[in-house]
C-alpha positions in Angstrom: -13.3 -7.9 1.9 -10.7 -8.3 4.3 -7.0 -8.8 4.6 -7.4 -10.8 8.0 -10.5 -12.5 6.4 -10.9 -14.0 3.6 -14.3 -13.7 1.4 -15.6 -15.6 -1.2 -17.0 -13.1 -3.4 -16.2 -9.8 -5.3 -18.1 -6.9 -4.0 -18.3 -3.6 -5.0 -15.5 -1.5 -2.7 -13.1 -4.5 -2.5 -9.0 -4.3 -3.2 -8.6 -7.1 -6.0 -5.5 -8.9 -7.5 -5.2 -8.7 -11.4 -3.1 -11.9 -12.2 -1.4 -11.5 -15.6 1.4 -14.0 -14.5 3.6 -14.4 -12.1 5.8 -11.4 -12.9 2.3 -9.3 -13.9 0.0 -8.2 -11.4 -1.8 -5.3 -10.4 -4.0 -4.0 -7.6 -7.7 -3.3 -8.2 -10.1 -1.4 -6.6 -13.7 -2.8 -7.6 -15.8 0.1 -8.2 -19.4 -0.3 -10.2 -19.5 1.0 -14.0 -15.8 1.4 -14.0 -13.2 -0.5 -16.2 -9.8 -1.5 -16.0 -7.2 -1.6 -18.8 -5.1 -4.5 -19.8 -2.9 -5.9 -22.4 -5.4 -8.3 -22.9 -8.3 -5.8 -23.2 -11.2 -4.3 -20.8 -12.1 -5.5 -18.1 -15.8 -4.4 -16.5 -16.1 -4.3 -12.7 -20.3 -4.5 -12.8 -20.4 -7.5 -15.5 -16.7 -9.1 -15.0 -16.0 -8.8 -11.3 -18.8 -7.9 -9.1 -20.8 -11.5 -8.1 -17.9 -13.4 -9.1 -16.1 -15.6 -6.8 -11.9 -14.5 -5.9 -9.7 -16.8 -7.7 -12.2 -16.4 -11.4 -10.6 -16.8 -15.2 -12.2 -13.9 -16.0 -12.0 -12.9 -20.2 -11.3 -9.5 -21.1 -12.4 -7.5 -24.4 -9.3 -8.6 -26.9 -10.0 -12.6 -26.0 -7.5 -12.7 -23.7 -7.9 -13.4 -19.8 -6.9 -12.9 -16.4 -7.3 -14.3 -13.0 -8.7 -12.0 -10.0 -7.1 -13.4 -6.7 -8.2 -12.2 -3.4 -5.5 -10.2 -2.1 -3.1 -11.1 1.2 -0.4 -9.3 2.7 2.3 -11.1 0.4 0.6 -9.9 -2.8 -0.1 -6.6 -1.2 3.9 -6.8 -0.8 4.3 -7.7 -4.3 2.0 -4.8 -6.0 1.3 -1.9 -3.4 2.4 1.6 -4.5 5.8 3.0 -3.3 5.8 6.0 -0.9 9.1 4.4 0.6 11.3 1.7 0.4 9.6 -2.1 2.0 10.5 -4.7 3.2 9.8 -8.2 1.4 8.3 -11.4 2.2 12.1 -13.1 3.0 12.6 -10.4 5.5 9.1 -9.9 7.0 9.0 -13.7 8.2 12.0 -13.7 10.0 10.9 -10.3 11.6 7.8 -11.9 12.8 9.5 -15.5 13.7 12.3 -13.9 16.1 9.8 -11.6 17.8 7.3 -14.4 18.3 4.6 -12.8 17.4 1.0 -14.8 17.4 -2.9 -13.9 17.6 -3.3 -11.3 20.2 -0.2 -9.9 20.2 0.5 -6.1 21.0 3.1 -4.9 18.2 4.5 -1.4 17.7 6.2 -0.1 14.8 7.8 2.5 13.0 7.9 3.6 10.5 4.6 2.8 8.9 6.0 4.0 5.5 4.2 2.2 2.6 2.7 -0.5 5.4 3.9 -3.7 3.8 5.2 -4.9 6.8 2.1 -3.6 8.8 -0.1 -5.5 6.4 1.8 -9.1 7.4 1.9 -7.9 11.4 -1.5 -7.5 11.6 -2.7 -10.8 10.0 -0.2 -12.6 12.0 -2.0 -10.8 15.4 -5.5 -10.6 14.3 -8.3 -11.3 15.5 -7.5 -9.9 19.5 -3.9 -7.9 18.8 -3.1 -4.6 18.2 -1.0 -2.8 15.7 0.0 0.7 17.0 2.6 2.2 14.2 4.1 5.6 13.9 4.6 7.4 10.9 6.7 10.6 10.8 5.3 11.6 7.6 1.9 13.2 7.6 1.2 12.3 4.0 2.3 8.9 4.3 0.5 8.5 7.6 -2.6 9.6 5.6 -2.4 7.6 3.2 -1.6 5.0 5.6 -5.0 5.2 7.5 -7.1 5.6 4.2 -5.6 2.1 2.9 -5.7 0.4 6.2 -9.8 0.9 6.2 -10.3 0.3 2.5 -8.8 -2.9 3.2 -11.1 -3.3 6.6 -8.5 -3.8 9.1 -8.6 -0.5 10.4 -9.9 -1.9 13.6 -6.6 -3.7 14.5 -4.3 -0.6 13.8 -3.6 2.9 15.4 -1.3 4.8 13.2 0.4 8.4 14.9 1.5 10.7 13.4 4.8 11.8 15.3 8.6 11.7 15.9 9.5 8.1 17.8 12.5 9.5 18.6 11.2 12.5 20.6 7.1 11.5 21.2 7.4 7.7 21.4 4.9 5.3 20.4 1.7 7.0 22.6 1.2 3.6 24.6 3.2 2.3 28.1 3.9 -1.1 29.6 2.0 -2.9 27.2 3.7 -4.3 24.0 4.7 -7.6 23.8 7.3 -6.9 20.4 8.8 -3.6 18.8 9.6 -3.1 15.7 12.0 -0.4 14.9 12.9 0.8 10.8 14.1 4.3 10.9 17.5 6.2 9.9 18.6 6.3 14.0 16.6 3.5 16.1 19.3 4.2 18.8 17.3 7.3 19.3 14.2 5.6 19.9 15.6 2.6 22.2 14.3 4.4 25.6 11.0 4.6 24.1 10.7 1.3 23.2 11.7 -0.1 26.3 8.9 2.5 27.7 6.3 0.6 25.3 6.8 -2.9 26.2 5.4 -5.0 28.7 7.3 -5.4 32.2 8.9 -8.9 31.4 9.6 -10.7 28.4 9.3 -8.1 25.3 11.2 -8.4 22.1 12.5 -5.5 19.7 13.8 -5.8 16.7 15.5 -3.1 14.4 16.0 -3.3 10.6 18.9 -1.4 9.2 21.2 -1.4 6.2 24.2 0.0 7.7 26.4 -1.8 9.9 27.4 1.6 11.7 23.5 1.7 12.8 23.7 -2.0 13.9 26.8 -1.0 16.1 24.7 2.1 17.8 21.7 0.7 17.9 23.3 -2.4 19.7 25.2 -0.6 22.4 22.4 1.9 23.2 19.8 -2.1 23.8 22.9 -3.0 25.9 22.6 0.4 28.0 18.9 0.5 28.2 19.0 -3.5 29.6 18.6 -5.6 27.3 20.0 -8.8 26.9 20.4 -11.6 24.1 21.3 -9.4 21.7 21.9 -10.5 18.4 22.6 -9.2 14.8 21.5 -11.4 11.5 22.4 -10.9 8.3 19.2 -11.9 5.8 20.4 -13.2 2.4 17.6 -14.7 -0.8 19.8 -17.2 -2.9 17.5 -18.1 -5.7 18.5 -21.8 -7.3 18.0 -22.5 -10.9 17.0 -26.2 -11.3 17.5 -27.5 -14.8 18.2 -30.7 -16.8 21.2 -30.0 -19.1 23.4 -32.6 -21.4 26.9 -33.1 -20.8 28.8 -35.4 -23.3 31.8 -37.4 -21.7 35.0 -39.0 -23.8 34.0 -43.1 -24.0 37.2 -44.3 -22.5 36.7 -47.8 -23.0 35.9 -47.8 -26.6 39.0 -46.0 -27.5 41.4 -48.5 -25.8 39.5 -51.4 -26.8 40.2 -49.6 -30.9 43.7 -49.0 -29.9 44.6 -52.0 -29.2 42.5 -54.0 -31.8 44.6 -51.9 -33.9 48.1 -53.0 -32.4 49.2 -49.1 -31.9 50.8 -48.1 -29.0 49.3 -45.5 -26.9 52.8 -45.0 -25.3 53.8 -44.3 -28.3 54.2 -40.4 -29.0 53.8 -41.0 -32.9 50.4 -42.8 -32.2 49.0 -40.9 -29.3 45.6 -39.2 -30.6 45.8 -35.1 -29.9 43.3 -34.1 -27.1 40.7 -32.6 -29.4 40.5 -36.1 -31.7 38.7 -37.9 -28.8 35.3 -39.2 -29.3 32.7 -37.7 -27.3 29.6 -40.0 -26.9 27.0 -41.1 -24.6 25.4 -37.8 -23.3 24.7 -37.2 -19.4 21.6 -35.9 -18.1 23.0 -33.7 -14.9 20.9 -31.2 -12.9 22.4 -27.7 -11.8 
């Protein structure tokens, strides 16, 4: 099993999707004779997943069932344990789109943090590229590793531990695209530049403070670099639905007010605003 590579069949040591639904899902890792719980009862890894092919109904214990999706770096997104705060998928593709990153592509990063981003830049530069991404945090950095080879793409990715700030990125004049998501990237600006290639690199840095924007941005401008922009990413989520709107029937109620000979002028015959007929419902989508 492979995050750049996608394999037909369970095996024993692969990183499996538990789909409940589309707001429950899980990560598992197959292991022979183990079980996994679920609201919809047990479900056997040596009978239920091992030999089956990704994407299965598989039926648990209580009747119930569950599909077992081959993971990618947008479910990994969606279900990988926090040691940080990530980014998501609405951020990640911009990141990629505006650095122009493609297969073979040199990227480095930091921080690694929970590697949600890492998991999505190395797919995008797999099979010939190279992920080099600095983590400050031993633990994390650990941990980092250990995931990246359980879910064999540990061949793509160097992780450091070290300060960026102070240390760098441990590579010279050869990144095509930095990536920088720590609490001062104005810090680490010299090193970038000192990581990418001679002509033509990108960096990009993520931050939720305008104050770092306006830092980060003059520091770019005094290390030379030019085309410097700032975006503002924003999800608006649309709620499509069919709903019934009745409307008064004009026409009707002149045609009965003047079959009737009243007045509508009239103040003694004009019908109060809550006697109106409402007919003839509206289908309208919001």
């Amino acid at each position: 099993m492979s995050f750049v590579e996608y394999g037909d069949t369970i095996k024993d040591g692969d990183t499996a999707i538990v789909f409940l639904g589309h707001e429950s899902m899980f990560p598992v890792k197959v292991q022979h004779g183990s079980v996994t719980q679920t609201k919809y009862g047990v479900i056997r890894h040596s009978t239920d997943l091992i030999g089956k092919k990704y994407g299965s109904k598989v039926t648990c214990s209580k009747g119930g069932w569950v599909f077992i999706l081959h993971p990618t770096p947008e479910l990994w997104t969606m279900n990988l344990p926090h040691r940080t705060q990530i980014l998501y998928s609405t951020d990640i593709s911009i990141i990629t789109m505006m650095l122009e990153l493609k297969p073979g592509s040199i990227v480095c990063e930091s921080g690694t943090g929970s590697g949600s981003l890492s998991h999505a830049l190395i797919r995008t530069v797999a099979p010939t590229g190279h992920l080099y991404t600095v983590e400050f945090h031993q633990q994390r950095a650990e941990k980092a590793r250990e995931e990246f080879r359980e879910h064999g793409v540990e061949h793509l990715v160097t992780v450091t531990n070290q300060d960026v700030c102070k240390n760098g990125f441990g590579v010279s004049n050869i990144a095509d695209a930095v990536f920088l998501d720590i609490p001062s990237p104005w810090e680490a600006i010299g090193h970038a530049k000192s990581a990418l290639k001679a002509e033509g690199g990108r960096i990009c840095s993520f931050s939720p403070c305008i104050e770092q924007v306006q830092r980060t941005c003059l520091a770019m401008e005094e290390s030379g670099f030019t085309e410097i922009n700032t975006l503002e990413i924003l999800l608006r989520v649309y709620n499509v639905r069919t709903v019934s709107l009745q409307i008064p029937d004009l026409g009707k109620a002149a045609e009965d007010n003047s079959s009737t000979g009243f007045d509508s002028s009239s103040p003694s015959h004009q019908a109060p605003l809550d006697a109106v007929l409402l007919t003839s419902p509206v289908s309208v989508l919001l």
